[in-house]
SEKOLTI-647376 format. One line per 5 residues: their letters; for each residue x, y, z of N, C-alpha, C. Coordinates in Angstrom, 2 decimals. Atoms other than C-alpha are relative to their C-alpha. Example, Ala and Ser with C-alpha at 12.3 -4.5 7.8 and 13.67 -1.06 7.14 Angstrom:
2
AS = 0.89/-1.19/0.00/12.30/-4.50/7.80/0.90/1.20/0.00 | -0.82/-1.19/-0.06/13.67/-1.06/7.14/-0.77/1.09/0.73 .
END
This chain:
251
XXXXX = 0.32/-1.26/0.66/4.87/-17.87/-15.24/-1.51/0.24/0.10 | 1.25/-0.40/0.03/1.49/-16.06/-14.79/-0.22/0.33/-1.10 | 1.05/-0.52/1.59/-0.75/-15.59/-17.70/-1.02/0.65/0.00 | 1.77/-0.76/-0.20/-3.39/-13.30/-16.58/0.38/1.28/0.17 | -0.20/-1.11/-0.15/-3.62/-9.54/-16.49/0.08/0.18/1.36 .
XXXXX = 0.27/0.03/-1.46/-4.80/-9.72/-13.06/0.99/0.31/1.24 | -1.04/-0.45/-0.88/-1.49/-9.55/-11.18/1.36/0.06/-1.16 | -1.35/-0.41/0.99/1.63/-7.92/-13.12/1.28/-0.35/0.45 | -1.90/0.10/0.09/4.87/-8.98/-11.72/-0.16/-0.78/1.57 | -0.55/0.45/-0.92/5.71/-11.34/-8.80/1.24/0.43/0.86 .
XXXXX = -1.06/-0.47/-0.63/8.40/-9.99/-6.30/0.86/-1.17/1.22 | 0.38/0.83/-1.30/10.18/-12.58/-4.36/1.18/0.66/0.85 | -1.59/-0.15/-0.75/12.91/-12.26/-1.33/-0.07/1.54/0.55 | 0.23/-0.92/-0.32/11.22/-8.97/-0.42/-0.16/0.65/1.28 | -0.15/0.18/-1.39/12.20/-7.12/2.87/-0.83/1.00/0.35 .
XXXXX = 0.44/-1.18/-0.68/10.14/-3.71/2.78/-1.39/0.33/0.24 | 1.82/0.14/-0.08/6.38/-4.86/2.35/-0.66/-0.70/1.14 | 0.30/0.59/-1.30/5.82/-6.18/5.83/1.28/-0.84/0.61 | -1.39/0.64/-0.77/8.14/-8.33/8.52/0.48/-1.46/-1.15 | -1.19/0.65/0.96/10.39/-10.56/7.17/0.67/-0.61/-1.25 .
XXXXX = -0.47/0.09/1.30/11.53/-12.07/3.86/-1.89/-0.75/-0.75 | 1.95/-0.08/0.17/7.71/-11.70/1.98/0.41/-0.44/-2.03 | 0.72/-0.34/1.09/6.70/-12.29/-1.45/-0.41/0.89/-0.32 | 0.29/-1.22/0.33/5.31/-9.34/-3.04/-0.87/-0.42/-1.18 | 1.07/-0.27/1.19/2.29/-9.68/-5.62/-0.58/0.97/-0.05 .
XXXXX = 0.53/-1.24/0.27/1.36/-6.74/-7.59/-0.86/-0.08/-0.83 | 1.79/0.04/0.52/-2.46/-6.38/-8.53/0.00/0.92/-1.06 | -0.26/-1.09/0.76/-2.86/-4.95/-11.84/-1.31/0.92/0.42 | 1.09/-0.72/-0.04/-5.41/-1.72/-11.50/-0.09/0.92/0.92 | 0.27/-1.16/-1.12/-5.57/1.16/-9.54/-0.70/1.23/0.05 .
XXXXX = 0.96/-1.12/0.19/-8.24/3.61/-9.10/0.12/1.26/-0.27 | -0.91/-1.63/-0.42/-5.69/6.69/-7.62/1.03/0.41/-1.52 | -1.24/-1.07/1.60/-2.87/8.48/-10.20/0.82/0.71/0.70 | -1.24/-0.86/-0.09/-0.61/9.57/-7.66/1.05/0.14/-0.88 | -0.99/-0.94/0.89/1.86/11.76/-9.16/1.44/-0.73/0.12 .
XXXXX = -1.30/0.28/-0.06/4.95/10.16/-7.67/-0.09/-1.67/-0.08 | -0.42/1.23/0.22/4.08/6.59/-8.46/0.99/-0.88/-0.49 | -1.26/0.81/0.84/6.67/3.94/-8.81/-0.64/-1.06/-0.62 | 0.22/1.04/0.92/4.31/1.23/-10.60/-0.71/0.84/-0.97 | 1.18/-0.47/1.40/2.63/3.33/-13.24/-0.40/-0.78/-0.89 .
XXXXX = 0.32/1.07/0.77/2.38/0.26/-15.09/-1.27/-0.55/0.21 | 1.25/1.13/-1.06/0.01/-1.26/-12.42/-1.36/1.35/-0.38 | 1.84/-0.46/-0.26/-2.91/1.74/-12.60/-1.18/-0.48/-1.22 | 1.33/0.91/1.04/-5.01/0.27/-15.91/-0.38/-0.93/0.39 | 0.82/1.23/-0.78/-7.41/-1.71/-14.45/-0.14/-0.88/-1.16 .
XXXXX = 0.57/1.42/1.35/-8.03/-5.47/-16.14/-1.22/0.04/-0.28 | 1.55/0.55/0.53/-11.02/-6.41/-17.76/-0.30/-0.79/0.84 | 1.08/0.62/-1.33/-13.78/-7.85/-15.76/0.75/-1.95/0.40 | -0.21/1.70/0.57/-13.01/-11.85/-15.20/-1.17/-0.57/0.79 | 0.98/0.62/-1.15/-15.39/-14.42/-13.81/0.44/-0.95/0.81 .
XXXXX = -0.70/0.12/-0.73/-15.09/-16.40/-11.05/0.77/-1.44/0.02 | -0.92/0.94/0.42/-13.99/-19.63/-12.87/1.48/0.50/0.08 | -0.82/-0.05/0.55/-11.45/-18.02/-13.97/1.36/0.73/1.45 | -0.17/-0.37/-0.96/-10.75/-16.22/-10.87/0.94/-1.01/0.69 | 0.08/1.08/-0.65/-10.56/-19.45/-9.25/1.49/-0.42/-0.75 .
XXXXX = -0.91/0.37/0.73/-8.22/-20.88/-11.92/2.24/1.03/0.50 | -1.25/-0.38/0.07/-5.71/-17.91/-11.62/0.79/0.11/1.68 | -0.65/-0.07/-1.50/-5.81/-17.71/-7.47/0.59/-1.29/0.08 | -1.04/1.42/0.11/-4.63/-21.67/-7.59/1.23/0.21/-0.63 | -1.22/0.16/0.70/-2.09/-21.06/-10.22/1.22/1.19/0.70 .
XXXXX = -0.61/-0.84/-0.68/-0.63/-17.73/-7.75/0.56/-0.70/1.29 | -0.63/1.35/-1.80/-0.56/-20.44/-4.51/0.79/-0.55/-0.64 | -1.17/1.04/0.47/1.69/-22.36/-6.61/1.22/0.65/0.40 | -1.32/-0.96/-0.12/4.52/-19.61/-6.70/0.29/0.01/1.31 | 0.39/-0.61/-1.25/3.29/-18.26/-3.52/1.18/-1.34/0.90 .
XXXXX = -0.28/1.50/-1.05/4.26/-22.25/-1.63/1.76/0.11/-0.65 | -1.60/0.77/0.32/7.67/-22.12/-3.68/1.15/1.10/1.43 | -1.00/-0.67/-0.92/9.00/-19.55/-0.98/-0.17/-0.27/1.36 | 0.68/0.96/-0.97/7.23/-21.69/1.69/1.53/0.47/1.42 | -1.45/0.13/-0.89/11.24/-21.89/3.45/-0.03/1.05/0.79 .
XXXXX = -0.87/-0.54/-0.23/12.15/-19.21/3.41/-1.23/1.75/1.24 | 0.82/-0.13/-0.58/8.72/-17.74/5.07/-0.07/-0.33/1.64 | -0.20/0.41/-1.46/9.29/-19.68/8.22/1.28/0.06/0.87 | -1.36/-0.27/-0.61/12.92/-19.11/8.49/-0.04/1.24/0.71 | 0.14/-1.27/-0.15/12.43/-15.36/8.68/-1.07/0.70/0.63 .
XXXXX = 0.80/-0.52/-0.70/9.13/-14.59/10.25/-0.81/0.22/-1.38 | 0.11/-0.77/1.39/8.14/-13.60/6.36/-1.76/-0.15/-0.12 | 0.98/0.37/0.36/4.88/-14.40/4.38/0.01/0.73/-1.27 | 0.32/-0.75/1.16/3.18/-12.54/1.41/-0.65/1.38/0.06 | 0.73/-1.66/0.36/2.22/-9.00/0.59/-0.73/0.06/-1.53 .
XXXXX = 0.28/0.16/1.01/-0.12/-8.64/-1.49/-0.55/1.92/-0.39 | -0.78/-1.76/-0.40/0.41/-4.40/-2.90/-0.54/-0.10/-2.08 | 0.33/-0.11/1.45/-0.14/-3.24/-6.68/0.31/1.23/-0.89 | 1.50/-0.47/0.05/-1.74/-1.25/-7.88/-0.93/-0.11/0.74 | 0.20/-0.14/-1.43/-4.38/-1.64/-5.54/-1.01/-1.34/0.35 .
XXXXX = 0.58/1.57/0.24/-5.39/-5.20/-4.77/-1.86/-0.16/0.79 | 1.53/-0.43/-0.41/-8.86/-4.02/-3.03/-0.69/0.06/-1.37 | 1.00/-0.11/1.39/-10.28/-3.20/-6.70/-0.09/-1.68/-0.74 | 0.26/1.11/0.43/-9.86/-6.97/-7.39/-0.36/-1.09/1.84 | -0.13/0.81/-1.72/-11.48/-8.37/-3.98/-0.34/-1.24/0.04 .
XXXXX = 0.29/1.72/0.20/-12.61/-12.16/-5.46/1.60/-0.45/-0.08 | -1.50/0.72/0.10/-9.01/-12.58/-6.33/0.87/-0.17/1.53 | -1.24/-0.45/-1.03/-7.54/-11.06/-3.29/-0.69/-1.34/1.62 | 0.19/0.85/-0.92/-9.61/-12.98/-0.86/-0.09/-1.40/0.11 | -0.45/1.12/0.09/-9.30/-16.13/-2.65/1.06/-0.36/1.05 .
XXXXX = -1.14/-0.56/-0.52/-5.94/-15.78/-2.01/0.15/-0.01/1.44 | 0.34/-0.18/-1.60/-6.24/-14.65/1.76/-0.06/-1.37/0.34 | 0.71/1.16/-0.73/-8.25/-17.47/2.66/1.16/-1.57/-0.22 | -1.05/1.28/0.19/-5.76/-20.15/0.97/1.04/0.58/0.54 | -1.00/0.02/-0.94/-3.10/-18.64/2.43/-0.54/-0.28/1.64 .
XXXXX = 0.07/0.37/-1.06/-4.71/-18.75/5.80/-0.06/-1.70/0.39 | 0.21/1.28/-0.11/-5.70/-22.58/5.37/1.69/-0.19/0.29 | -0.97/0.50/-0.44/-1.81/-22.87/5.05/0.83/0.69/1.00 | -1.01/-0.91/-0.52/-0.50/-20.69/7.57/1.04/0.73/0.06 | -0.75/-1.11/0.61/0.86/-18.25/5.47/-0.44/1.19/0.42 .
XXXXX = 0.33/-1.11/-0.56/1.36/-14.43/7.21/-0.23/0.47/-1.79 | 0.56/-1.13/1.37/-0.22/-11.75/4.43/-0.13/1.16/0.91 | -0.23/-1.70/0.07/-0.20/-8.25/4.57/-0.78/0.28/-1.56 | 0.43/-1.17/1.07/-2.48/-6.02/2.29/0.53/1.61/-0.35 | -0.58/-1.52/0.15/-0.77/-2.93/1.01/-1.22/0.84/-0.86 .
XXXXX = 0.91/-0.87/-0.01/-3.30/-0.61/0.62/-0.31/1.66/-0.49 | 0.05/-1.34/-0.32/-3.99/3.12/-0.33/-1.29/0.33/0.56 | 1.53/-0.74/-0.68/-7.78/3.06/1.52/-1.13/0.59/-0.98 | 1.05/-0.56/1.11/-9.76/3.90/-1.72/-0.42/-0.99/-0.62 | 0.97/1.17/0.69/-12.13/1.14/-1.76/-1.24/0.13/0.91 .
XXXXX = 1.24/0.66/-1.11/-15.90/0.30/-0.38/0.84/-0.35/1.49 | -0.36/0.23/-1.19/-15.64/0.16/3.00/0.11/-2.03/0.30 | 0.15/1.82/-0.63/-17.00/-3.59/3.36/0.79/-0.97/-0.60 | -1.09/1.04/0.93/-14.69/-5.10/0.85/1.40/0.68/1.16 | -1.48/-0.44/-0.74/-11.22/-3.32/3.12/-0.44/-0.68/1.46 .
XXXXX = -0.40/0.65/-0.94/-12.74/-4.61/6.22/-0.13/-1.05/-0.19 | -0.09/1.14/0.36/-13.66/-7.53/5.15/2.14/-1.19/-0.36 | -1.42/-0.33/0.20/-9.53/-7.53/3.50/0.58/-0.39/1.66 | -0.20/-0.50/-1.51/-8.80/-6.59/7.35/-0.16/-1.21/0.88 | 0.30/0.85/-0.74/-10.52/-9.51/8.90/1.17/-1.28/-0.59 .
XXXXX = -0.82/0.95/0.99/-8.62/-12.08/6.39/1.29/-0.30/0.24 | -1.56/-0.43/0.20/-5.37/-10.49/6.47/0.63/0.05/1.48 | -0.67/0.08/-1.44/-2.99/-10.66/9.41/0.35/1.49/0.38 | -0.28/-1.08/0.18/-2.04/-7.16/8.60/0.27/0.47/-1.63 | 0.68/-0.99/1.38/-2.76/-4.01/6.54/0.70/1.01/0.20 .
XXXXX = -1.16/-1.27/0.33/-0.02/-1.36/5.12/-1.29/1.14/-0.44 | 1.15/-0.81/0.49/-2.25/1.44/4.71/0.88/1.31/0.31 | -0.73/-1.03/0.44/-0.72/4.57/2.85/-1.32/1.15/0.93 | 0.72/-1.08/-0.37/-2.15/7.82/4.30/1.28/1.15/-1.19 | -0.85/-0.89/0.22/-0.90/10.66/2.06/-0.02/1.77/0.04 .
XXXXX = 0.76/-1.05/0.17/-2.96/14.23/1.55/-1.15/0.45/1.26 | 0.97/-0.10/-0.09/-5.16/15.61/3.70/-1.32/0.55/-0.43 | 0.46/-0.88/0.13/-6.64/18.41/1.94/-0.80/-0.64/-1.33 | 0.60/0.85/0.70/-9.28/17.07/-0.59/0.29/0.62/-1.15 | -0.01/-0.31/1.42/-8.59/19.61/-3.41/1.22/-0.50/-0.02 .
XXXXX = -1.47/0.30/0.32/-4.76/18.67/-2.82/-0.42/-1.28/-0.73 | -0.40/1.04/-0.25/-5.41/15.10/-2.67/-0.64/-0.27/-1.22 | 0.58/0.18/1.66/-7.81/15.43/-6.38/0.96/0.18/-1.17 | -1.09/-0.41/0.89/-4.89/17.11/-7.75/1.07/-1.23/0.07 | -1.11/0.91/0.17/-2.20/15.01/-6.96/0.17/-1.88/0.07 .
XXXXX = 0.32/1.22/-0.35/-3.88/11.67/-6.29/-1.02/-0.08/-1.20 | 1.31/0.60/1.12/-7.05/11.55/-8.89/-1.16/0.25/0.78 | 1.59/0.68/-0.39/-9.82/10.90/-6.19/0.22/0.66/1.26 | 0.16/-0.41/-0.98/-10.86/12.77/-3.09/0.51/-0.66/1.54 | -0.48/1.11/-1.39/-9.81/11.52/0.41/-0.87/-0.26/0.82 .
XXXXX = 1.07/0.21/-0.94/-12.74/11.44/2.22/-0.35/-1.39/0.12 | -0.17/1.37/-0.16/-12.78/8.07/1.41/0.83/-0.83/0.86 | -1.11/0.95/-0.63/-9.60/6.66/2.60/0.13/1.07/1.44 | -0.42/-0.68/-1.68/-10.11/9.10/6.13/-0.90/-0.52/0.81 | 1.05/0.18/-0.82/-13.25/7.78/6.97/0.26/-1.49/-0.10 .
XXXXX = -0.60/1.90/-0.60/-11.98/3.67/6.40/0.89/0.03/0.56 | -1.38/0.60/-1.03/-8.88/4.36/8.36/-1.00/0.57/1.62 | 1.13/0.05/-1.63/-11.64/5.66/11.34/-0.81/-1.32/0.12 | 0.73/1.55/-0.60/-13.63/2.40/10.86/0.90/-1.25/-0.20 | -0.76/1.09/-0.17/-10.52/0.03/10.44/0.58/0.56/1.49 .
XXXXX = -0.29/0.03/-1.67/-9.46/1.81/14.23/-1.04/-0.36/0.99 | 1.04/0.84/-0.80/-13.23/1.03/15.30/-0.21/-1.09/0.37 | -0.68/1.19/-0.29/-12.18/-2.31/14.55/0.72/-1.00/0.30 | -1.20/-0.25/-0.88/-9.69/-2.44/15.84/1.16/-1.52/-0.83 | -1.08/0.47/0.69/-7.68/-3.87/12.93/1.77/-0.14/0.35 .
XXXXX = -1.59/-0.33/-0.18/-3.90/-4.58/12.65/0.04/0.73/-1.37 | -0.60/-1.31/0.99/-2.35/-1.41/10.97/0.57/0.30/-0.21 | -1.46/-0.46/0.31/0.73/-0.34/9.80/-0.11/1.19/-0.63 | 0.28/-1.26/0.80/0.41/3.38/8.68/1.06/0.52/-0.61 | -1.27/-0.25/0.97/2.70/4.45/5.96/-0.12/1.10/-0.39 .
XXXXX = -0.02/-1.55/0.26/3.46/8.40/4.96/0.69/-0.19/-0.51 | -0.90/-0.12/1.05/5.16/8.49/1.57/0.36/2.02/0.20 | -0.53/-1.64/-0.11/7.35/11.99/2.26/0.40/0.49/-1.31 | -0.41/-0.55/1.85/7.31/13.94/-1.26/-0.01/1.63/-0.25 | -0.33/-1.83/-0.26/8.53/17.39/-1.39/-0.85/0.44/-1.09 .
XXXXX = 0.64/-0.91/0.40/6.26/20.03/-2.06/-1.47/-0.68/-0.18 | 1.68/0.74/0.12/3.31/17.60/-2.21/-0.65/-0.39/1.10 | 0.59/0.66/-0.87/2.84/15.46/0.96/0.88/1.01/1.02 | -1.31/-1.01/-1.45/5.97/17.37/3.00/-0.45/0.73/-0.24 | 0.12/-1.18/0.15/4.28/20.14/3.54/-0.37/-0.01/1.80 .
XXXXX = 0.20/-0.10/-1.81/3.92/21.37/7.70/-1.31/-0.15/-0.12 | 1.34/-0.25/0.01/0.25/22.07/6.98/-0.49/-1.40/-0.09 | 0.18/0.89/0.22/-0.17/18.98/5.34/0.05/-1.39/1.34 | -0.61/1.00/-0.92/1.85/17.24/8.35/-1.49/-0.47/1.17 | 0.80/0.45/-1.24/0.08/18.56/11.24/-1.47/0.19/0.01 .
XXXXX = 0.98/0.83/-0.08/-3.24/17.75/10.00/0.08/-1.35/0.37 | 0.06/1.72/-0.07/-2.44/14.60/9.74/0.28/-0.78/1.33 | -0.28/0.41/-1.32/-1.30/14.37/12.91/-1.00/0.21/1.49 | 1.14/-0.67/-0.57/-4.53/16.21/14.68/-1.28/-1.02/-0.64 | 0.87/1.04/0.77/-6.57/13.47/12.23/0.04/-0.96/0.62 .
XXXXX = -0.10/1.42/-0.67/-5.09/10.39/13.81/-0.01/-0.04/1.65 | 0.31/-0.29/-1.64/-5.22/11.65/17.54/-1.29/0.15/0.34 | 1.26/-0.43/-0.60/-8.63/12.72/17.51/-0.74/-0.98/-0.97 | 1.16/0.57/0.74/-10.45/10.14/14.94/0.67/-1.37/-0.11 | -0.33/1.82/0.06/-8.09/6.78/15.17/0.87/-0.31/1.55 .
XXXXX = -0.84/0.26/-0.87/-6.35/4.98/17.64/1.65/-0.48/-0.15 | -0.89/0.27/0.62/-3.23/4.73/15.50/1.22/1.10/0.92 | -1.10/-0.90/-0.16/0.19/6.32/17.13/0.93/-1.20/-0.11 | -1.16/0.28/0.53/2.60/4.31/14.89/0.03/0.29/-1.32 | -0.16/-0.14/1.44/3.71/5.21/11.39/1.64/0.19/-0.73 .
XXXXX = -1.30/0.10/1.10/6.38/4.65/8.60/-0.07/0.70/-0.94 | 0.34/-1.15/0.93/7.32/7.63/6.89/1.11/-0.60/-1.31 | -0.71/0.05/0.89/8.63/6.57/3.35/0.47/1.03/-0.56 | -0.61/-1.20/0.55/10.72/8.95/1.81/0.04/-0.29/-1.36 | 0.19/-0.27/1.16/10.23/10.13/-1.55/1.44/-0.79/-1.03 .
XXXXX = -1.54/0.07/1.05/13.10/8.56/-4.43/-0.68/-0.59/-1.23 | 0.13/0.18/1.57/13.82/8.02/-7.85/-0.20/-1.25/-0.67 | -0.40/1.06/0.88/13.78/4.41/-8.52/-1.00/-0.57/-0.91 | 1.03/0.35/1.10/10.44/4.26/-10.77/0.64/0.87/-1.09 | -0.46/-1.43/1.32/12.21/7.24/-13.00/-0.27/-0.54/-1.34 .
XXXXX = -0.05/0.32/0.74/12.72/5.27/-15.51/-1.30/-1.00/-1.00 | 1.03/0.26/0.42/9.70/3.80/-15.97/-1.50/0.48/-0.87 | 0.69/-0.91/0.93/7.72/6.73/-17.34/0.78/0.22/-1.02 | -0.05/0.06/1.24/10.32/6.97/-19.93/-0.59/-1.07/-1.06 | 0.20/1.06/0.77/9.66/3.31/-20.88/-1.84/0.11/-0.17 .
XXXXX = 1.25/-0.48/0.85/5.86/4.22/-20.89/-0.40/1.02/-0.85 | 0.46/-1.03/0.37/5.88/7.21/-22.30/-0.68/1.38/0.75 | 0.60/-1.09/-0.56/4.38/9.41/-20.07/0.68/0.65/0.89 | -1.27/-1.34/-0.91/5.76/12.66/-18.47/-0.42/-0.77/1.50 | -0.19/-0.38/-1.90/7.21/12.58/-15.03/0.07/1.38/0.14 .
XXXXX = 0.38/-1.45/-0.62/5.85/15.33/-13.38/1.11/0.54/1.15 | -0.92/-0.35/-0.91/8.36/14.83/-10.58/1.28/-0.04/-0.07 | -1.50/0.62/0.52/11.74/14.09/-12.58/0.96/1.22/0.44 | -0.89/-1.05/-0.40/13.19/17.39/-10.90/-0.19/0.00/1.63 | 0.62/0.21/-1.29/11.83/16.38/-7.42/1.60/-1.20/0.73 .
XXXXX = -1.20/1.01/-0.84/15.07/15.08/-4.94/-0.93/-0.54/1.05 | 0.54/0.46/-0.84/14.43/12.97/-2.23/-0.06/0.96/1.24 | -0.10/-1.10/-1.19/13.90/14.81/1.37/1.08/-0.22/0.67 | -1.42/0.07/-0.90/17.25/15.26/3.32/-0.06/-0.73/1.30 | -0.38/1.20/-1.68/18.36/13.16/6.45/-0.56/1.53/0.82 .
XXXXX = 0.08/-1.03/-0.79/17.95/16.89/8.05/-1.59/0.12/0.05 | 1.04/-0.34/0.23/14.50/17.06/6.67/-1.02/-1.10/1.03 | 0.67/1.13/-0.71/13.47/13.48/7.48/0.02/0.02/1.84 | -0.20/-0.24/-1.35/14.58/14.06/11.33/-0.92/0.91/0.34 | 1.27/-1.15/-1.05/12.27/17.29/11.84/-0.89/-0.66/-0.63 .
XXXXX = 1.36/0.01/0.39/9.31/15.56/10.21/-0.19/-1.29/1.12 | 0.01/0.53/-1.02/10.42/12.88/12.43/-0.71/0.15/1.43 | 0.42/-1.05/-1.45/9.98/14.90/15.89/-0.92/0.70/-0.25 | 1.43/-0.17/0.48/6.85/16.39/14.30/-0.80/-1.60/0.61 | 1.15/0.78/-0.60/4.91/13.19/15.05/0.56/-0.41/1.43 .
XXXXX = -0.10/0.24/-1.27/7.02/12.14/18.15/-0.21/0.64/0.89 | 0.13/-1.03/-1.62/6.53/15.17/20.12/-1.58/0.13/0.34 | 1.08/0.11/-0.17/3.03/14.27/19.47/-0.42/-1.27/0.29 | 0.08/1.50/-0.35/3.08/10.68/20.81/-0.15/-0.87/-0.37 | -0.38/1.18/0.99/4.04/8.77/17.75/1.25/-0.78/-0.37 .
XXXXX = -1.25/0.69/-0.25/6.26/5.78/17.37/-0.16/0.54/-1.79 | -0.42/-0.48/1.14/8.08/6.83/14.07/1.11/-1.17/-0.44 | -1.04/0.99/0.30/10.07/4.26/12.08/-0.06/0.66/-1.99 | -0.60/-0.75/1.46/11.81/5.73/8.79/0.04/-1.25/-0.98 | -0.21/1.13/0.54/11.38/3.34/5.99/-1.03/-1.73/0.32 .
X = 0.53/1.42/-0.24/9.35/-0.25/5.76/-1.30/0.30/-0.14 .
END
């Protein structure tokens, strides 16, 4: 059992946060406020810690971490480490990293790109691979429905392609917010002309946090919001392929 604010919930046996059967640690704290979040739990950032303690809680996370050791090498798997947004805690996260690399454990950072640049590449160098959400392009959209401007997370996904990082680009599809054509084919005129990225995983919008803003209390803004149709998902599909993107639905 963890005893620290620092990471909120362990996930194990997990197939959709990178390749194969992963761990899943979720970082409490998140800078953003998207609207359609499924951890709303995770955005209150922890109180400061130091790096005793730091130290203390990244050892006591390798413990868990080694108990799925098996089932890691059976499957291709490793750990994801996803949150809230595990960049706003980067002593923990690269602890972490680094002991997993000593044991040749794969990691994956799940990401939304709204951190200092030198702490994400830094992340980047560490990590074997990096889930990195793209969702808004439009900066008043992306204040409204996200919290925080994007100019941030457009200009680290141009210097994680300078670097020529490993990337996994993820498009959460959310009607009337991110699904929008306008919305699309920026995004698609963004990554042709300023990254070297032509692969991405478009997640599709669903309900299974719903219940979680009742249990906090706070309105869902999107509790009348369906997911996007198989019909829908297919043309947003052929939207990036006819523009020379590998497209994979889901993961």
């Amino acid at each position: 059992m963890i005893e620290n604010p620092c990471v909120y919930k362990i996930q194990r046996y997990s197939i959709h946060d990178g390749p194969g059967i992963r761990t899943t640690l979720f970082f409490q704290g998140c800078p953003l406020s998207c609207r359609w979040c499924h951890n709303p739990e995770s955005q209150k950032m922890p109180l400061p810690t130091d790096i005793k303690e730091i130290k203390r809680v990244a050892d006591q996370l390798m413990e868990e971490i080694e108990k799925d050791l098996i089932f890691y090498d059976d499957s291709g798997g490793g750990v994801t480490f996803s949150g809230g947004e595990p960049l706003s805690q980067p002593q923990l996260l690269f602890n972490l990293l680094d002991q997993c690399r000593e044991k040749e454990i794969h990691t994956c950072v799940d990401t939304s790109g709204f951190a200092d640049a030198h702490i994400l590449l830094k992340a980047a160098q560490k990590a074997d691979l990096i889930l990195y959400d793209i969702k808004i392009m439009d900066e008043t959209a992306h204040v409204e429905f996200c919290g925080k401007k994007v100019s941030m997370v457009l200009e680290n996904l141009k210097q994680l392609s300078d670097h020529t990082a490993n990337v996994r680009l993820r498009f959460p599809l959310v009607p009337q917010i991110t699904d929008i054509d306008e919305n699309i084919g920026k995004m698609i005129a963004f990554l042709r002309k300023d990254t070297k990225f032509r692969k991405i995983h478009i997640l599709p919008f669903h309900k299974a946090g719903e219940g979680k803003y009742q249990n906090l209390g706070i309105k869902n803004e999107l509790s009348k919001v369906l997911p996007p149709s198989s019909l829908r998902l297919a043309t947003v599909r052929e939207q990036f392929e006819s523009q020379g993107f590998t497209v994979t639905i889901g993961g």
